[in-house]
C-alpha positions as CSV (number, residue, x, y, z in Angstrom):
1,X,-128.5,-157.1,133.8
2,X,-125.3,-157.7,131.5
3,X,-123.6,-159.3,134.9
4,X,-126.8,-162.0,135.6
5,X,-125.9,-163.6,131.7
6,X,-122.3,-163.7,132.9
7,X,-123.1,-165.5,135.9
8,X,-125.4,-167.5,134.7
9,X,-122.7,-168.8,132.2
10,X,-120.3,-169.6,134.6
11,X,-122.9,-171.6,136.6
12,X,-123.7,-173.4,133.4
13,X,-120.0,-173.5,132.4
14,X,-119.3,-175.3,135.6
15,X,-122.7,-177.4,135.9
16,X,-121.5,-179.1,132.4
17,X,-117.8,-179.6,133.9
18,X,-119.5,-181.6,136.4
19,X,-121.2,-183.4,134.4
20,X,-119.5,-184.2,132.0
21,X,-116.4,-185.8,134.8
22,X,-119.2,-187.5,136.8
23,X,-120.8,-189.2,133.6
24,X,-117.3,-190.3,132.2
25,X,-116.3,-192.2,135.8
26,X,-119.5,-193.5,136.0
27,X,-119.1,-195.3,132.6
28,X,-115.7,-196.1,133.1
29,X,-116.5,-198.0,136.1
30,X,-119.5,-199.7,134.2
31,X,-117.3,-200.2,130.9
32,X,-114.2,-201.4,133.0
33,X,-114.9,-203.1,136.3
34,X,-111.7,-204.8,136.9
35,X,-109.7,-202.5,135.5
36,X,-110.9,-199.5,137.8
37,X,-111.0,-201.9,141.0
38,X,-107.2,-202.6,140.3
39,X,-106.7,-198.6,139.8
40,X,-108.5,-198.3,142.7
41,X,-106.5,-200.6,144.4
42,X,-102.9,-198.9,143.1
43,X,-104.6,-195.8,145.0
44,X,-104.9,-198.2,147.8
45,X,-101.4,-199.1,148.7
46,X,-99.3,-196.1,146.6
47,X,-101.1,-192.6,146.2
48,X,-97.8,-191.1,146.0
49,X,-96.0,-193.0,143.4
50,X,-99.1,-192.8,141.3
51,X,-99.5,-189.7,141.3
52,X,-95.6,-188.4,140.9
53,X,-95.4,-191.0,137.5
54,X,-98.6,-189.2,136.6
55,X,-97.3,-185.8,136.9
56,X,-94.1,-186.6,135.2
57,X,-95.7,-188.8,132.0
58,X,-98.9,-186.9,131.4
59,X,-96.8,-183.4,132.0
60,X,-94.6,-184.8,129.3
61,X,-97.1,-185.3,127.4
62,X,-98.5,-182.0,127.8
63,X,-95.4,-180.4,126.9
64,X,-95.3,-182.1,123.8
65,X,-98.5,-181.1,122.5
66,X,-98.5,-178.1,123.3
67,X,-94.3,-177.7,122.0
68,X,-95.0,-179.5,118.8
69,X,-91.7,-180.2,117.6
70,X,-91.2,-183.0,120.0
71,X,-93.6,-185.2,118.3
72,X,-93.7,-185.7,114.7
73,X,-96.6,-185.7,113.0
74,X,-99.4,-183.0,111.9
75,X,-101.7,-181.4,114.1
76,X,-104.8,-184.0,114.0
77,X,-102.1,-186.5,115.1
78,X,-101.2,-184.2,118.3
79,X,-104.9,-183.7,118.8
80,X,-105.6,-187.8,118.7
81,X,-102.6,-187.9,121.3
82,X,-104.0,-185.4,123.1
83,X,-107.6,-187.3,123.1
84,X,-106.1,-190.8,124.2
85,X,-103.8,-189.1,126.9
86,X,-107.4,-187.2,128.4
87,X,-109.3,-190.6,128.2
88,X,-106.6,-192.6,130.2
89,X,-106.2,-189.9,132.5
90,X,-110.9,-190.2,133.2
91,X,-110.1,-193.7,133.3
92,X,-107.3,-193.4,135.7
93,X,-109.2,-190.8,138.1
94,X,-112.2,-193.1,138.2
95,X,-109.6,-195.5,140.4
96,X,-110.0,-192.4,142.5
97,X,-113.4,-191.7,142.8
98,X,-114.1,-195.6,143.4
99,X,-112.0,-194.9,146.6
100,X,-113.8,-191.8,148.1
101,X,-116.9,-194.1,147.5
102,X,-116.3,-197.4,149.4
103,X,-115.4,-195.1,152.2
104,X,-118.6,-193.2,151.7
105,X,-120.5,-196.9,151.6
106,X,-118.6,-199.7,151.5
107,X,-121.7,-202.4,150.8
108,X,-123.0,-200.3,148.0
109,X,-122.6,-201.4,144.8
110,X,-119.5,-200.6,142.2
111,X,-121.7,-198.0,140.4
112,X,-123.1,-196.4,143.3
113,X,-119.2,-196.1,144.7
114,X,-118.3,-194.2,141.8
115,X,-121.4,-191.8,141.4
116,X,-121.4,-190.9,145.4
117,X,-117.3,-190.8,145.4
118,X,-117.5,-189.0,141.7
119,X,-119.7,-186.3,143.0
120,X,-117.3,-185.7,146.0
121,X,-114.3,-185.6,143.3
122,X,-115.8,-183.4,140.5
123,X,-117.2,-181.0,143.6
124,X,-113.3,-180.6,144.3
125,X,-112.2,-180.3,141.2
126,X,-114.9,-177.6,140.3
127,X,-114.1,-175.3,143.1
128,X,-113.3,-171.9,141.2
129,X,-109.5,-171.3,141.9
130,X,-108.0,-174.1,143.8
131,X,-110.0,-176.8,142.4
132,X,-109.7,-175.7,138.5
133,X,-106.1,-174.6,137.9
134,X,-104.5,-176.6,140.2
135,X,-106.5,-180.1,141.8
136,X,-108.1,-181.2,138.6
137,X,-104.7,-181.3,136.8
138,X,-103.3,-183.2,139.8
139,X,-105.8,-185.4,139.7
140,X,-106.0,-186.3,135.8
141,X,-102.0,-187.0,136.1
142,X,-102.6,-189.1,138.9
143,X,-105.1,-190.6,137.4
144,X,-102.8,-190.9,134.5
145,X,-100.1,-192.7,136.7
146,X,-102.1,-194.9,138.1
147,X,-103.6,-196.2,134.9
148,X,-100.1,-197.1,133.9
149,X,-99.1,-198.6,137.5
150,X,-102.1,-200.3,137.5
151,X,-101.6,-202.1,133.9
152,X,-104.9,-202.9,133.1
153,X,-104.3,-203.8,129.4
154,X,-102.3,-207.4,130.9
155,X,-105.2,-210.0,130.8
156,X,-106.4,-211.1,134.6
157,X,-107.1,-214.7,135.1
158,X,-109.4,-213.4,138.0
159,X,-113.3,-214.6,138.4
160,X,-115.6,-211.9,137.2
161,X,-116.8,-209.4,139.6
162,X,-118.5,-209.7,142.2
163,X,-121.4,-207.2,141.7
164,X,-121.9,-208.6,137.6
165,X,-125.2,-210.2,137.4
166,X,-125.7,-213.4,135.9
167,X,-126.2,-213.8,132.1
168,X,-130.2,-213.4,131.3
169,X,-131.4,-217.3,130.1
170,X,-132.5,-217.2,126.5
171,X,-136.1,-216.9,125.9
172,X,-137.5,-220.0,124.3
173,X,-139.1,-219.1,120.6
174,X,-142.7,-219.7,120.4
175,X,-142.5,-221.1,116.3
């Protein structure tokens, strides 16, 4: 009996990892539609290079929290670092699972592409061993990398999206 509750925690322990990644790409491609289609693009055309600046500027980053005397500052300063870093990097890995879903369905819509491609993703990055020490660090510093290759804070003179509804029409008041 005392091995079932250990198990059982795992399970949970992973089932909330899950959720947890799925639900933050998800709302990251809701939140940030042209942002995550032009991650999604730098995954596109340059996996690599996304992923080695990722490995190099989020490991440094790493490093640093973890070593703090490289940055200055107390420890809720390293923690708000550490947050920001973590959030960019979701952000970044939603370009990601936006790819693995247009080539699951390419005529769904953007939401859709990230849940089906986000389930694929956090499935891989949940796999006991492989998945959890090694794959989901790789891919929250790509993600990181791509973020910054993908500039999404420079303002896009683009159209809106193509899957954004139109604006509702005001309701007329009945006074």
């Amino acid at each position: 009996m005392f091995y079932t509750g250990i198990v059982l925690s795992i399970v949970a322990a992973h089932a909330a990892v899950f959720l947890i990644l799925l639900g933050h790409w998800v709302a990251a491609a809701g939140m940030f539609p042209q942002a995550t289609r032009s991650i999604t693009e730098v995954y596109e055309t340059r996996p690599l290079r996304a992923t080695l600046l990722g490995i190099f500027t989020y490991g440094i980053l790493v490093f640093a929290v973890i070593n703090q005397k490289i940055l200055p500052g107390g420890k809720g300063f390293l923690v708000l670092v550490w947050i920001i870093a973590l959030l960019v990097a979701l952000i970044g890995s939603t370009g990601l699972a936006l790819r693995i879903g247009r080539n699951l369905s390419s005529e769904a819509n953007l939401w859709q592409q990230a849940l089906r491609g986000g389930v694929m993703l956090a499935l891989v990055f949940i796999t006991p061993v492989l998945g959890s020490l090694f794959l989901l660090h790789i891919g929250l510093a790509s993600g990181f990398g791509a973020f910054l290759l993908a500039k999404p804070w420079r303002a896009s003179t683009g159209a809106l999206p193509q899957d954004v509804p139109p604006p509702v029409p005001a309701v007329p008041s009945l006074s």
